[in-house]
N, CA, C and O of each residue as an XYZ file, in Angstrom:
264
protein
N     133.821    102.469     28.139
C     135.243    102.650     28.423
C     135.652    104.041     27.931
O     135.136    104.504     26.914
N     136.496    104.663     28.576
C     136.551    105.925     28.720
C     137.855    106.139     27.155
O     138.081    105.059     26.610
N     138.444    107.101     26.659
C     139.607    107.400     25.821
C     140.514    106.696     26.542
O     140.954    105.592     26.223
N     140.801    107.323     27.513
C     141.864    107.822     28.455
C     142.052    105.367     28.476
O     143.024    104.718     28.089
N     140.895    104.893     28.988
C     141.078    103.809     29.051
C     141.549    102.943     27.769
O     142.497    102.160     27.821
N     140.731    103.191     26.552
C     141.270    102.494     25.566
C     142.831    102.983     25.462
O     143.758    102.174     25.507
N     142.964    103.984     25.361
C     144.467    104.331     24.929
C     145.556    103.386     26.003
O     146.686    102.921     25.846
N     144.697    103.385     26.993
C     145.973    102.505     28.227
C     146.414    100.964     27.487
O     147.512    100.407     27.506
N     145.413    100.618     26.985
C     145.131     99.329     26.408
C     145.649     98.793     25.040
O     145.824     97.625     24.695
N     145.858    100.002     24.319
C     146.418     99.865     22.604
C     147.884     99.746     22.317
O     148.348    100.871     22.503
N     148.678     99.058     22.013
C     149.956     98.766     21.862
C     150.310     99.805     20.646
O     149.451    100.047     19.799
N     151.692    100.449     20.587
C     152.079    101.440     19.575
C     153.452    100.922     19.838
O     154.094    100.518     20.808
N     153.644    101.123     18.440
C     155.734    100.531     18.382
C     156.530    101.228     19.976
O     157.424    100.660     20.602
N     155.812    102.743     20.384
C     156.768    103.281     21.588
C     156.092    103.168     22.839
O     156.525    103.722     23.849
N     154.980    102.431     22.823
C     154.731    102.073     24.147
C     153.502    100.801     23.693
O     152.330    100.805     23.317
N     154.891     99.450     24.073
C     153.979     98.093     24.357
C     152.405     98.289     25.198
O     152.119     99.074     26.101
N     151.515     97.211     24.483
C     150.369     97.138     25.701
C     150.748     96.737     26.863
O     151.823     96.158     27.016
N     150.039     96.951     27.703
C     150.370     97.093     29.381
C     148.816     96.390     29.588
O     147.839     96.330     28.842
N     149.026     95.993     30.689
C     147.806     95.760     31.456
C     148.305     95.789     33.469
O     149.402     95.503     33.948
N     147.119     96.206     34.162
C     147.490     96.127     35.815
C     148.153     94.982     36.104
O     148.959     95.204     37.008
N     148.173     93.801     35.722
C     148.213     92.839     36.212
C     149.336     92.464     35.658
O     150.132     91.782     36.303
N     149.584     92.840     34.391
C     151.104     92.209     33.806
C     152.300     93.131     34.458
O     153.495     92.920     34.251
N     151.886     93.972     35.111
C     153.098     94.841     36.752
C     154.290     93.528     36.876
O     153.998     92.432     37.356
N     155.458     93.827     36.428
C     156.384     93.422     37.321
C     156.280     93.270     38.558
O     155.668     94.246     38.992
N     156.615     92.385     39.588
C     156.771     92.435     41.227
C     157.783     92.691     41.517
O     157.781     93.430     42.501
N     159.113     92.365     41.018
C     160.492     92.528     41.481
C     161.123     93.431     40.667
O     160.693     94.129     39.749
N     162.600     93.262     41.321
C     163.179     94.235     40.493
C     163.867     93.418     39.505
O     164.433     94.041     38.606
N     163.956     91.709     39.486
C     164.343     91.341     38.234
C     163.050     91.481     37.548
O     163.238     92.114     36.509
N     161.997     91.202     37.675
C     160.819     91.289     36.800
C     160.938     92.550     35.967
O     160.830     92.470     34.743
N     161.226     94.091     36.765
C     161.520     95.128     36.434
C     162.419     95.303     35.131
O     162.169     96.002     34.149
N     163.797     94.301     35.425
C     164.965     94.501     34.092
C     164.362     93.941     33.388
O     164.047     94.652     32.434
N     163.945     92.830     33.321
C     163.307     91.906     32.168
C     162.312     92.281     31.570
O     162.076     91.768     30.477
N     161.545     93.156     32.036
C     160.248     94.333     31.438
C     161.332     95.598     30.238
O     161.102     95.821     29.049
N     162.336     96.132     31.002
C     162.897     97.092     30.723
C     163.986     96.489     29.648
O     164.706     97.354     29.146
N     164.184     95.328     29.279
C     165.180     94.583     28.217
C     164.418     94.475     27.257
O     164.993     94.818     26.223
N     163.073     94.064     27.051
C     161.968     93.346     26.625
C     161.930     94.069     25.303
O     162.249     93.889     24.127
N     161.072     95.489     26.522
C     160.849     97.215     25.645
C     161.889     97.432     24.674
O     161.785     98.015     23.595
N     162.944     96.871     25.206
C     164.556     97.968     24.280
C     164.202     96.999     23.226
O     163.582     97.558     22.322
N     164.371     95.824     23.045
C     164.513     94.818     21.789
C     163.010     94.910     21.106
O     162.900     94.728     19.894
N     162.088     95.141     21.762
C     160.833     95.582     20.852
C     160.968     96.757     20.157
O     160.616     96.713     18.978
N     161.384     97.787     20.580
C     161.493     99.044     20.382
C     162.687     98.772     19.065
O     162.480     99.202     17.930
N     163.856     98.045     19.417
C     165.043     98.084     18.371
C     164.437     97.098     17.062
O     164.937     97.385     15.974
N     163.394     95.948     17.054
C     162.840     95.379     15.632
C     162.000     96.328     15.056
O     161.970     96.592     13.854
N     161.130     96.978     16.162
C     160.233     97.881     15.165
C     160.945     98.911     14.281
O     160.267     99.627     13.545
N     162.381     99.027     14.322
C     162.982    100.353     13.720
C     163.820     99.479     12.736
O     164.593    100.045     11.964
N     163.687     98.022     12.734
C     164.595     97.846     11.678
C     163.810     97.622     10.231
O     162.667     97.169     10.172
N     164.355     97.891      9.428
C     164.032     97.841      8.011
C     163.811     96.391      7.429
O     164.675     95.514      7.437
N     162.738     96.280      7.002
C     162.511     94.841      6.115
C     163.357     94.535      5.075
O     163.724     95.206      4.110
N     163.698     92.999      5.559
C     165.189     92.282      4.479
C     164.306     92.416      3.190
O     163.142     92.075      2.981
N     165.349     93.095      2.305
C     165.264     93.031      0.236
C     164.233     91.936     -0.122
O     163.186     92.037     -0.762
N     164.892     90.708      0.548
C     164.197     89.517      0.417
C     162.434     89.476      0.505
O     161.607     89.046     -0.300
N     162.304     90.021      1.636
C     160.774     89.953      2.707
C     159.792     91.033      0.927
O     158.824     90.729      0.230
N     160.791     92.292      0.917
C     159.918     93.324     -0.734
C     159.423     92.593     -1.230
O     158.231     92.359     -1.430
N     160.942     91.817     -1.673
C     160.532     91.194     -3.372
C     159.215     90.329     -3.257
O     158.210     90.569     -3.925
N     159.309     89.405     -2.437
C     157.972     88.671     -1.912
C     157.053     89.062     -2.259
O     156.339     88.685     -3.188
N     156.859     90.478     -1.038
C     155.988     91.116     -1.060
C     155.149     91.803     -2.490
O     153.935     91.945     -2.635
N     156.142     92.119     -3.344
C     155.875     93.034     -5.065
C     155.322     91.790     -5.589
O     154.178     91.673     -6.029
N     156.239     90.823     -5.512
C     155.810     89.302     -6.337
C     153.935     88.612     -5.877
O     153.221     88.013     -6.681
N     153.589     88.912     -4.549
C     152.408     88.832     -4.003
C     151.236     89.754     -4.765
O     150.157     89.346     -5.198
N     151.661     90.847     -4.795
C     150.899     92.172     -5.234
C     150.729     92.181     -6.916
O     149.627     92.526     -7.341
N     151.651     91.859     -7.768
C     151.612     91.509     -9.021
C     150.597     90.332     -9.406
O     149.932     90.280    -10.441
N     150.612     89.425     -8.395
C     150.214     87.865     -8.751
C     148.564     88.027     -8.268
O     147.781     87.215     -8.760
N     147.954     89.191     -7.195
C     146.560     89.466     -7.043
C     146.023     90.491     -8.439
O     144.949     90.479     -9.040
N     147.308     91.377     -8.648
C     146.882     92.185     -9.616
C     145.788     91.326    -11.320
O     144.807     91.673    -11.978
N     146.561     90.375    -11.329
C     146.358     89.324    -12.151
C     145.443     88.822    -11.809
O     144.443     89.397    -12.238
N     145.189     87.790    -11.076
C     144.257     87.114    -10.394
C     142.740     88.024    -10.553
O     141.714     87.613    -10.012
């Protein structure tokens, strides 16, 4: 498989994976592709809740130990 191919294939926060076959046919298929992107695109930019850290520090402390 060529670069050019893997790269078609690898999902990145600004461009979802794609494949030939997952092609929209219509033009509602089209908005619903193009709504999809915006709300993927708008979680990947939001910031993790205080809550989700602390977890996270409390996880990392508790292997530190371990």
């Amino acid at each position: 498989m060529s670069e050019n191919e893997t790269s078609k294939h690898m999902a990145t926060p600004q461009q979802p994976m794609t494949s030939d076959k997952a092609e929209p046919q219509t033009e509602l298929g089209w908005e619903i592709a193009k709504q999809l992107r915006a709300l993927y695109s708008q979680q990947v930019s939001e910031p993790l809740p205080d809550k989700f850290i602390i977890l996270l520090d409390q996880l990392a402390k508790s292997e530190r130990k371990g």
